[in-house]
N, C-alpha and C positions, 0 to 999 in steps of 0.2 A: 504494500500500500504506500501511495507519495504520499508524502504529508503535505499540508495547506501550508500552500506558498506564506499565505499570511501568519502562520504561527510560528517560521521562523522568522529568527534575529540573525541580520547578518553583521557577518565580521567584518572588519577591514586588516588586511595582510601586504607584506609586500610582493611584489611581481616577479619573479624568476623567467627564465627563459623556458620553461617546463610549461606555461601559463601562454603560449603566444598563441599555440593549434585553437584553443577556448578564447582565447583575445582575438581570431580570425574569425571565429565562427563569431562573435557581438557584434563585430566593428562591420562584416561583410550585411548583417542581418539591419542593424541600425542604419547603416549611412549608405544613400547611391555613390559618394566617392569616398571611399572609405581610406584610410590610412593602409601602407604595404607594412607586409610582414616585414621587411628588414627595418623599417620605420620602428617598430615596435623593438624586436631586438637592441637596435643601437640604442635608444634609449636606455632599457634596461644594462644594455653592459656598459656605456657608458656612466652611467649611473646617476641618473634623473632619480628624481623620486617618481617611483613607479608604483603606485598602490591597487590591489585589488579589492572588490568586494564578492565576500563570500557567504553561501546560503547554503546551510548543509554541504554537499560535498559537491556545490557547482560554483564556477563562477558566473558571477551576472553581473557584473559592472567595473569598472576602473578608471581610475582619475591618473595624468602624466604633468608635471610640473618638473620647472627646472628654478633654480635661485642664484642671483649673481647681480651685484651690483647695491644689494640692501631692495631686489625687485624680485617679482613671484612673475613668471610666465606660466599662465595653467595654457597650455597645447591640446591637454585632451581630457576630458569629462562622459562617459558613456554608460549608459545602463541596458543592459539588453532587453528589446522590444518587450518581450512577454513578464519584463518585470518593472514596467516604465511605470508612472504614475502613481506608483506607492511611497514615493519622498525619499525615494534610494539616492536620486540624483542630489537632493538636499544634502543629505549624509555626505555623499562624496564630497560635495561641495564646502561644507564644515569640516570636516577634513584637513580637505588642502587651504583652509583658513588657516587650519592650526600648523600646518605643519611650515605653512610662509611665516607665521608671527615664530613658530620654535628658531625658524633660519634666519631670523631676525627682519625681516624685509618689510618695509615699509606701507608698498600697494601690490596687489595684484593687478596683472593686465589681461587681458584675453579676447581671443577673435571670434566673432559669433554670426554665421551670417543672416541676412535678414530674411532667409525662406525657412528662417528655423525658431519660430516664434515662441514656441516652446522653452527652449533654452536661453534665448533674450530675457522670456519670462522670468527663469529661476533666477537667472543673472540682476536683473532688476531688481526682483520681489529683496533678495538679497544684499542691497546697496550697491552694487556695480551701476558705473555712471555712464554717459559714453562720450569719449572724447575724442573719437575720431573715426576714420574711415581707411581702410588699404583698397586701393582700385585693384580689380580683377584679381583679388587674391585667390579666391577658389574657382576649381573648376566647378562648370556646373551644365545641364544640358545643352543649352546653346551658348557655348563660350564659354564666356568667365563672371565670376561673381564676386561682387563688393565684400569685405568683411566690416564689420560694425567692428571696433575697437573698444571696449569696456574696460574701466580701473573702478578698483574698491581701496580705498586708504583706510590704513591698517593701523 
């Protein structure tokens, strides 16, 4: 018998390279352009902060941040599809709050685009401001797509 999604509590762990086949299978399922497997790797061996989240013995989500400068770059925030809209992405997102103020860093920044209103949302609901724009930074069907630029000061 599975047990209800909603009775567990998930953990947060950090990311090993053992975690990328499971980090393929969210990131292809979540996003039409989705982040490449060596993407994921060099982060992890490079050594970003790579966090997971974990629900029983799956993963379902992950947050990628790097720190340098007294600045928090969060890159990547994803909860997979079938466990979206139960506040996981919140979680992540407190999270990599803490783990920017433990690196000492001042604000977070982060790219969000604007076909992804969703995550604008959490970003907002959350105190993320927006301060700017990158032209064509993402791919996206026809062409390229703007990213929305957000900081949260810390």
């Amino acid at each position: 018998m599975v047990a209800d999604p909603s009775s567990i509590v998930p953990k947060l762990r950090r990311l090993s390279a053992d975690d990328v086949d499971r980090i393929m299978e969210i990131e292809l399922a979540a996003y039409p352009f989705p982040w490449t497997r060596g993407i994921f790797i060099d982060c992890i061996r490079v050594g970003y902060d790579c966090w997971g989240m974990q629900a029983g013995s799956s993963l379902i989500g992950y947050v990628v941040q790097t720190h340098a400068a007294d600045e928090c770059h969060l890159l990547n925030l994803c909860v997979a599809p079938d466990w979206q809209r139960r506040g996981l992405g919140s979680l992540l997102l407190d999270h990599s709050v803490r783990l920017a103020r433990r690196h000492g860093c001042d604000s977070i920044f982060l790219e969000v685009r604007p076909s992804n209103p969703a995550g604008f949302g959490l970003y907002e609901k959350r105190g993320f401001e927006v301060v700017g724009e990158r032209p064509d930074y993402y791919t996206a069907d026809r062409g390229r797509e703007n990213a929305i630029v957000m900081q949260l000061d810390l």
